[in-house]
C-alpha positions in Angstrom: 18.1 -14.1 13.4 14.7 -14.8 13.6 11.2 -12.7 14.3 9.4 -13.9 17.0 5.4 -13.5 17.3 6.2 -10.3 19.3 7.9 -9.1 16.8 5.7 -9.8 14.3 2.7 -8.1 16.1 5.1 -4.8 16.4 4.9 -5.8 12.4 1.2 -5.7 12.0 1.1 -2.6 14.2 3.4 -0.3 12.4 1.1 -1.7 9.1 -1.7 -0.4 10.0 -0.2 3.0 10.6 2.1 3.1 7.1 2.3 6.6 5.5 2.2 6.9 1.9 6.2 8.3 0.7 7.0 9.2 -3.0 9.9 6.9 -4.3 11.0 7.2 -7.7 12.0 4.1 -9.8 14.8 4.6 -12.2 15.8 1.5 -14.1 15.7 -0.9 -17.2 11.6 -1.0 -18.1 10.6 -4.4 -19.0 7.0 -6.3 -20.4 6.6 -9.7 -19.1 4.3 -11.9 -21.9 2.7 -14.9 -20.5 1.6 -17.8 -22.9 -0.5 -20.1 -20.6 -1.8 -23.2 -22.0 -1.7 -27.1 -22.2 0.4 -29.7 -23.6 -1.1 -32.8 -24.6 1.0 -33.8 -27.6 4.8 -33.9 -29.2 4.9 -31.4 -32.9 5.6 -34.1 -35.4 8.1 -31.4 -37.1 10.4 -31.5 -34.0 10.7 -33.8 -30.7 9.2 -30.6 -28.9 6.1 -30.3 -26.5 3.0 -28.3 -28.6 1.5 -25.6 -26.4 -2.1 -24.9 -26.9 -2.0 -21.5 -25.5 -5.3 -20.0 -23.8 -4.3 -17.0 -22.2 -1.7 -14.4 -23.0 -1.5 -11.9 -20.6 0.8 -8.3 -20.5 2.4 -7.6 -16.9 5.3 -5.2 -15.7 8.1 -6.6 -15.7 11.9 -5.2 -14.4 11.6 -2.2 -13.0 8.2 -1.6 -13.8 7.4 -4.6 -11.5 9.1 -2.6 -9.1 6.9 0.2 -9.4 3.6 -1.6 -9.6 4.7 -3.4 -6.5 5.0 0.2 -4.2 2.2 1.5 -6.4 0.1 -1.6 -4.7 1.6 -1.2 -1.2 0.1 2.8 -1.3 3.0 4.4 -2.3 3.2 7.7 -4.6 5.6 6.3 -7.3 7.2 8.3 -10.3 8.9 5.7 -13.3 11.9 6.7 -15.3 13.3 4.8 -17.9 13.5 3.9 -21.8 11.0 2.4 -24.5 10.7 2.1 -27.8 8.5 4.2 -30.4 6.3 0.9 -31.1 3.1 -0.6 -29.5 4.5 -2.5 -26.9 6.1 1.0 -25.4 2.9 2.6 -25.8 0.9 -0.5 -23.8 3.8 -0.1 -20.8 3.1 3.5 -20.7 -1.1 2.3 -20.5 -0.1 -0.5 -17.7 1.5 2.4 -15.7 -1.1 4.6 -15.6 -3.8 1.9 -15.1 -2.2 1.1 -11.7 -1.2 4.6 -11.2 2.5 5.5 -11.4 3.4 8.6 -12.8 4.9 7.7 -16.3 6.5 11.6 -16.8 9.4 10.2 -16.6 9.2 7.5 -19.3 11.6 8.3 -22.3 11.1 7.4 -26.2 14.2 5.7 -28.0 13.2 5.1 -31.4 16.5 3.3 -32.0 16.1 0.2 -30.1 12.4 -2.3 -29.2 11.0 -1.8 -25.6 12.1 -4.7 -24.4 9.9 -7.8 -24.5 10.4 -11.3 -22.2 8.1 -13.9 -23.5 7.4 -16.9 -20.8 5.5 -19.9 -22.5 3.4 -22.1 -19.9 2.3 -25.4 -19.6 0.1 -24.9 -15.8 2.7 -23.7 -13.2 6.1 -25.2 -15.5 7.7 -22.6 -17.8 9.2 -24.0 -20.6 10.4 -21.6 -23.2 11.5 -17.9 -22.3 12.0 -15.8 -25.6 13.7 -12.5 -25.3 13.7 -9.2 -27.4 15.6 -6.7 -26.5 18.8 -4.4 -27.3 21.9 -4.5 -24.9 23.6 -1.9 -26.3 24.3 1.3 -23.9 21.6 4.3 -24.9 22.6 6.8 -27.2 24.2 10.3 -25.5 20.9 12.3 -26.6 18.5 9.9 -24.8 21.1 9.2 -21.6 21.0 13.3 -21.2 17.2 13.5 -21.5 17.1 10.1 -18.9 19.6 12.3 -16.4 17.7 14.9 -16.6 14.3 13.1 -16.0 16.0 11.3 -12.6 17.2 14.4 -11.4 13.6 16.3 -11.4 12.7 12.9 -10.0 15.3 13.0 -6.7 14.3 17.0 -5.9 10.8 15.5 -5.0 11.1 12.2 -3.9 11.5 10.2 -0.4 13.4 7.6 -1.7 15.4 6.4 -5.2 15.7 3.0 -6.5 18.2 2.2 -9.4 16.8 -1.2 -10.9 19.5 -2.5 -13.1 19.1 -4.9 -15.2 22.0 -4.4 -17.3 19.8 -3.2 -20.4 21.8 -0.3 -21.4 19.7 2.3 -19.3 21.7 3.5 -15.8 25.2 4.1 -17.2 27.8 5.3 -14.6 27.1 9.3 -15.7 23.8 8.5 -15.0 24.1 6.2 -11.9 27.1 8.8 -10.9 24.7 12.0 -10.9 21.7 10.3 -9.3 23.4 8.9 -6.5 25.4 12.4 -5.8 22.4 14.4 -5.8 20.6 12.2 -3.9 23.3 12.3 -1.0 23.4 15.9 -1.4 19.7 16.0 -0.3 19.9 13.4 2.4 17.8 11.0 0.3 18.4 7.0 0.7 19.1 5.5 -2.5 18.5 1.7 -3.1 20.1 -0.3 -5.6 19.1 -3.5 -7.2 22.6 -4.6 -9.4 23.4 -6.2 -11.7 27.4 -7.1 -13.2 30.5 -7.9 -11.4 31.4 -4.2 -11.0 29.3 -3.0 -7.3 31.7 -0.2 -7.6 29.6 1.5 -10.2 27.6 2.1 -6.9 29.7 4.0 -5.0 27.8 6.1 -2.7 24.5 4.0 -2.5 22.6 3.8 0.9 22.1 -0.3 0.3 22.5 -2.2 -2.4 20.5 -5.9 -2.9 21.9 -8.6 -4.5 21.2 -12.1 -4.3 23.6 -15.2 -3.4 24.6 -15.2 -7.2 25.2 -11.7 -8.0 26.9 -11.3 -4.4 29.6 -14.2 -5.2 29.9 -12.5 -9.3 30.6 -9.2 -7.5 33.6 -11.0 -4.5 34.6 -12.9 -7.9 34.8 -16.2 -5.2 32.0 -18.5 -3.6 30.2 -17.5 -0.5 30.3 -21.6 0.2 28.1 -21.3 3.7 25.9 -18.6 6.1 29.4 -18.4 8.2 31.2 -16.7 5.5 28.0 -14.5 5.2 29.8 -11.7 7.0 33.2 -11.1 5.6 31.4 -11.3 1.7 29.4 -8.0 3.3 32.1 -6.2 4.4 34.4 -6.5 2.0 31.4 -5.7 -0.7 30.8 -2.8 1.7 33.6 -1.2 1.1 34.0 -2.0 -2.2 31.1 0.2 -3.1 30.6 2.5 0.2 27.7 1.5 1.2 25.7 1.9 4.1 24.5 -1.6 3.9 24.1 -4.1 2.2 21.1 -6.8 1.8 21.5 -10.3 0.3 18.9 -12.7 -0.8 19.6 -16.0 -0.5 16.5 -18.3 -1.8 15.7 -20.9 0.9 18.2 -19.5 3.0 16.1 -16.4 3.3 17.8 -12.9 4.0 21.0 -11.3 5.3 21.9 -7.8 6.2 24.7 -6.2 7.5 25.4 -2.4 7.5 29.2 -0.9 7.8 29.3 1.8 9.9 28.8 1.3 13.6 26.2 0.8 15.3 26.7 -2.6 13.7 23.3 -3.8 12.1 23.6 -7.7 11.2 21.1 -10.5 10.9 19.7 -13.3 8.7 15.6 -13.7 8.5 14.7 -17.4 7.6 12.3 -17.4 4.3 8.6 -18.1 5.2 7.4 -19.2 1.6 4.8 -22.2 2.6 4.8 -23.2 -1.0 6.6 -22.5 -3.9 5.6 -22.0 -7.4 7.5 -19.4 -8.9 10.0 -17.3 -7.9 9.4 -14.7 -10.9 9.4 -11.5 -9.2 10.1 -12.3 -6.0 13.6 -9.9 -5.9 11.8 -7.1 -7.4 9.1 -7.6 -4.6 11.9 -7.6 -1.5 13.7 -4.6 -3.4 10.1 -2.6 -4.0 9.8 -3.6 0.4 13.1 -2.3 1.2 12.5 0.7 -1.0 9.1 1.5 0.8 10.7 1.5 4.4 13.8 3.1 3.9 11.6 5.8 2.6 10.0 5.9 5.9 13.0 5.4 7.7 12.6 2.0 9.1 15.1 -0.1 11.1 16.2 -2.5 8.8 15.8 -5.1 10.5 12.2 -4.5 10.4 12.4 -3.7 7.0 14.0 -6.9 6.2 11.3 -9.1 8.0 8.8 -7.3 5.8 10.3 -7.8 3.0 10.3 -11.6 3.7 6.9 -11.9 4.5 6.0 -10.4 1.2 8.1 -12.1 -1.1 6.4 -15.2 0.6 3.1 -14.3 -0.9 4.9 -14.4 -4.3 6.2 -16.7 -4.3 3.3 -19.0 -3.5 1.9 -17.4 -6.7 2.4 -17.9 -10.7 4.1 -15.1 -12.4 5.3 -11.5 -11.1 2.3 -10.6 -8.7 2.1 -7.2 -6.8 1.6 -7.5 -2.9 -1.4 -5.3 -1.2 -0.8 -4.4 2.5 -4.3 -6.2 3.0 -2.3 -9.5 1.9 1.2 -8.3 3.7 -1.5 -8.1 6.8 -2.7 -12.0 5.9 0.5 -13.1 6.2 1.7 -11.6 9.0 -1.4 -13.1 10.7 -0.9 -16.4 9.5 2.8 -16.4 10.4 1.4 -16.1 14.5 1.8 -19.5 16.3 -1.7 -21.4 17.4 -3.2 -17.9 18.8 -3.4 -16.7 15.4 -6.5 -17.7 14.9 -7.9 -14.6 17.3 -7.8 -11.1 14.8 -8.0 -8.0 15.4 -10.0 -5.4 14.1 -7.2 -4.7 11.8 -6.6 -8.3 10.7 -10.0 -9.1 9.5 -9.6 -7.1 6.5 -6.4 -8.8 5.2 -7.3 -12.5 6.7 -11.0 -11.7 4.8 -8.9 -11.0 1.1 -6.7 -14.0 1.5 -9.6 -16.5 2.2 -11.4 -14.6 -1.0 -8.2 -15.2 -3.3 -8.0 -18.7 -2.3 -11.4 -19.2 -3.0 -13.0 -20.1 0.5 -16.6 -20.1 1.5 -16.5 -17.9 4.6 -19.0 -18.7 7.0 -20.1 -16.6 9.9 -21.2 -17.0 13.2 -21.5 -15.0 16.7 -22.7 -15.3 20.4 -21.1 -15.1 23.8 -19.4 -18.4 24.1 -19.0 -17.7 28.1 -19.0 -20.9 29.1 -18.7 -23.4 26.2 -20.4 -27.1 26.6 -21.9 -29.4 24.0 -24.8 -27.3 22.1 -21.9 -24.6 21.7 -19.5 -27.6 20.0 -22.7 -29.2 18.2 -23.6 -25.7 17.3 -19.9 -24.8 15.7 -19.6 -28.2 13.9 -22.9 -27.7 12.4 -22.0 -23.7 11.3 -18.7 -25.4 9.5 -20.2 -28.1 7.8 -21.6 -24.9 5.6 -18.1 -23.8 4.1 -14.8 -23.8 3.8 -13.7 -21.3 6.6 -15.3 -20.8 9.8 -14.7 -17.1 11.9 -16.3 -16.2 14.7 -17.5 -13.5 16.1 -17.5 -12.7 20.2 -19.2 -10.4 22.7 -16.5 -8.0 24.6 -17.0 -8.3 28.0 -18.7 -4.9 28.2 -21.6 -6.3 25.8 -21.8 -9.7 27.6 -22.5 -7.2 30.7 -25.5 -5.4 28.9 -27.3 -8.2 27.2 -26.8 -11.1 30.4 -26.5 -8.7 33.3 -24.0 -7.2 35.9 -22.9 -11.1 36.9 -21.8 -12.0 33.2 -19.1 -12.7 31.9 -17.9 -15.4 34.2 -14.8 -15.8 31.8 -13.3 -12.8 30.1 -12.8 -12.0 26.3 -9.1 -12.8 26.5 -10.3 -16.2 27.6 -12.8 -16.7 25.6 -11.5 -16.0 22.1 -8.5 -18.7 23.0 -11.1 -21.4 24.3 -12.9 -20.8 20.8 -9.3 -20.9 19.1 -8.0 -24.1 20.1 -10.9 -25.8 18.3 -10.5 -27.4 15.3 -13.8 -26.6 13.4 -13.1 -22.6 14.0 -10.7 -20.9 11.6 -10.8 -17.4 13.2 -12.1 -15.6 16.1 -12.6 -11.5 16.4 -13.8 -10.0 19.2 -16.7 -6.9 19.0 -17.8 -4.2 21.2 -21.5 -3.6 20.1 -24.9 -5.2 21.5 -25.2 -6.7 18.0 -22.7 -8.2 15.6 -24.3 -5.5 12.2 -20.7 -3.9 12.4 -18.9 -7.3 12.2 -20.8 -8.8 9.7 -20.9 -5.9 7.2 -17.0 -6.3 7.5 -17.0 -9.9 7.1 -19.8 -10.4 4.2 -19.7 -14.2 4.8 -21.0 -16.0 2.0 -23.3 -18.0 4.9 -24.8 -16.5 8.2 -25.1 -19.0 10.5 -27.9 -18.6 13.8 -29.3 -20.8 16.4 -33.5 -21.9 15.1 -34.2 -20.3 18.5 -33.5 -16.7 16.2 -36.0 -17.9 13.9 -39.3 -15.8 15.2 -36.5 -12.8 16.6 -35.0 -11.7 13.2 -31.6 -12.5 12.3 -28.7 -9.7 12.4 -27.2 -8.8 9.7 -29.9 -10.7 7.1 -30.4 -8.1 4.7 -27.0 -7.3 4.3 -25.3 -10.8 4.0 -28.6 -11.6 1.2 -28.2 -8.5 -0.4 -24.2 -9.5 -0.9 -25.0 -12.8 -2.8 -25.2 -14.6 0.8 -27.4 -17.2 2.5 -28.8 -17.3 6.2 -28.8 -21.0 7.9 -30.9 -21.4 11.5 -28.4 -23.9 13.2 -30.6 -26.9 15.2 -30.2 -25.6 18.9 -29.3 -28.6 21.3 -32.3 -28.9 23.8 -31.0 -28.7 28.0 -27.6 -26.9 27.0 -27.4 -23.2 27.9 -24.7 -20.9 29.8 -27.5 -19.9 31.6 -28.6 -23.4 33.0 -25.0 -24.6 33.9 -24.7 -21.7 35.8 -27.8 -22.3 37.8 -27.7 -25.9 38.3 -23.6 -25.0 39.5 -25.0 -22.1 42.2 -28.0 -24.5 43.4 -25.2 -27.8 43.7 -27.5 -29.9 41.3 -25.4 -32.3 39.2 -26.5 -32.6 34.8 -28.2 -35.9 34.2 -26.4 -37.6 30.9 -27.9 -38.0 27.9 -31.2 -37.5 28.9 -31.1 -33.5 27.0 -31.2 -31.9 30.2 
């Protein structure tokens, strides 16, 4: 199964119109250390690479990458789950509240660390992962007070997800009593497994495993995509499920619910690049989670869960998805005509050419009919940056400004003339006599006009210089005008070449 541009435009619509659910994340809390640095030498102790390390950085890792990932896609989200009485615990229960997750949930063992995965980097190649943790199953006190803590959590929330990670945290009374009273309410309950055992899920709405766990839990190879569909039944039934949702890498994603109406397809991965896959199952589980709250079709749910865990994985370490970058994505995943934005895509497309680094540049007329100066014009406004968008005249405006004859070609048009050329990156379309509104959205790091603007003021000066930005006049090819072609067509008088006029 595949999404078509169609269907990712019904994507980008229901986007822009996402509520904000409640989902509560139950599950095995985890802090992911990063040790990033160089190696430039072998210890002369051991024949073992020496890492200088420059950074070391704190993230969320487990089910708290979970959370952080709906708590970025604008989601109320409520954590429960177990750390220690030590520093570490306490810097979790700071990382939560920094991003904005309630943390009432969170539980104190005293008995056991909060866990602690240590990655050591050399650039984008991990090469040492140090564990500290306990795998032992929690003590009865803290498994009641955990029970109890989920259980406030599923009388208030949209949607639960069990992250398992096998730590000790969602025995079966727990995983039992959630996923009853979660029925009883008519609340979806996601799980994210871990073992052999799917059983232990009875009841679930969907549970997500990838290619691996899927096989562990059959206890036999799913060898190709054609036995894809007797693995889900079979895993199904074994766990009364709803549905279930496998990852499979490359491969991308397959879904297949039991109960008719049948629901089955596969969505190809969209990863460009790939640098790390750390956190990439936690981001399709925190998707899934987000739009089951809302109800989604799952096949739509699925396809947004791919695009997402494409952004991460083009990125090192677990990373949190925005919906401005979900946005990007979707965008960029258009064929050739995704250069042309709308309103709502400028925001996202803007943040993803920000992240990467780009020097936007800026520039905006009527392009009605397009001949040389307009091509000298956009070569010229390129040369100044790394990305080029552009912004048009609706027809409406082109009417005001030129007159009642103007445009001769429409926006539609227009925006896919500019499109197909190479020195243009992105085209947006705007209403107004002026482009204020558009630029103040873009803040391009250069403002690009025609000399002949010189003497007139330039739009959108103030604000662009104000920003950290510069203005460039463009030199303005002498003889070429919309307005002279036009004329010289209606009076039958051919263009003399290269003479300028």
């Amino acid at each position: 199964m595949n999404t078509s541009p169609i269907e990712n435009r019904l994507l980008e619509e229901r986007l822009t119109t996402l509520a904000n659910p409640r989902l509560a994340i139950i599950g095995d809390l985890i802090m992911d250390r990063y040790m990033i640095g160089d190696v430039s030498r072998i210890s002369p102790e051991a024949p073992i690479p020496v890492l200088a390390v420059k950074t070391n950085e704190l993230r969320l890792g487990g089910a708290g990458n979970v959370a952080a990932n709906l708590v970025a896609m604008e989601a109320n989200v409520e954590v429960v789950g177990v750390v220690g009485d030590d520093g570490l615990g306490r810097a979790m229960r700071e990382e939560f509240e920094a991003v904005g997750a309630d943390v009432d949930g969170l539980v104190i063992d005293g008995g056991r660390p909060t866990i602690e995965k240590t990655r050591m980097m050399s650039g984008v190649q991990q090469m040492l992962r140090v564990d500290r943790e306990e795998l032992t199953a929690i003590p009865a006190e803290v498994e009641q007070r955990v029970l109890e803590a989920s259980l406030r959590a599923v009388s208030r929330c949209d949607c639960i997800v069990l992250s398992d990670y096998g730590k000790g945290l969602l025995t079966d009374k727990v995983l039992g009593q959630v996923i009853g009273a979660a029925r009883k309410r008519g609340i979806p309950v996601l799980v994210d497994p871990k073992g052999s055992d799917f059983s232990r899920y009875r009841g679930a709405t969907m549970v997500t495993p990838n290619h691996k766990e899927a096989e562990l839990a059959l206890g036999r190879p799913i060898p190709d995509l054609e036995s894809l569909p007797a693995a889900a039944d079979e895993l199904n039934e074994q766990a009364e499920l709803d549905l279930i949702v496998i990852t499979l890498s490359a491969d991308g994603i397959y879904f297949k619910s039991r109960e008719k109406p049948l629901c089955e397809g596969r969505i190809p991965a969209v990863a460009r690049a790939v640098y790390d896959v750390t956190g990439a199952g936690d981001t399709v589980v925190s998707q899934l989670a987000l739009y089951l709250a809302l109800r989604w079709d799952i096949a739509d749910a699925v396809a947004m869960a791919n695009h997402a865990a494409g952004v991460v994985v083009e990125r090192l370490g677990t990373h949190s998805v925005t919906r401005p970058e979900l946005m990007a994505r979707l965008v960029a995943s258009r064929p050739a005509t995704g250069k042309v934005l709308t309103d709502a895509d400028v925001a996202g497309v803007m943040e993803e050419w920000r992240r990467k680094g780009k020097r936007v540049v800026f520039t905006n007329g009527c392009f009605d009919v397009i001949h040389a100066g307009h091509v000298s014009y956009l070569r010229f406004a390129r040369s100044k940056g790394d990305v080029l968008i552009v912004g048009v005249n609706s027809d409406e405006s082109v009417s005001r400004l030129k007159g009642p004859t103007r445009p001769v070609n429409c926006i539609d048009d227009r925006l896919q003339v500019l499109a197909a050329m190479e020195m243009v990156d992105a085209v947006v379309a705007f209403g107004e006599d002026t482009p204020k509104n558009i630029i103040e959205r873009v803040t391009p790091d250069v403002l690009v006009k025609g000399e002949d603007w010189a003497d007139k003021g330039v739009v959108g000066r103030e604000w662009v210089e104000s920003h950290g930005g510069q203005v460039v006049l463009a030199p303005v090819m002498a003889g070429r005008s919309t307005t002279s072609i036009l004329e010289r067509a209606k009076s039958g008088e051919r263009a003399d070449s290269g003479d300028g006029h």
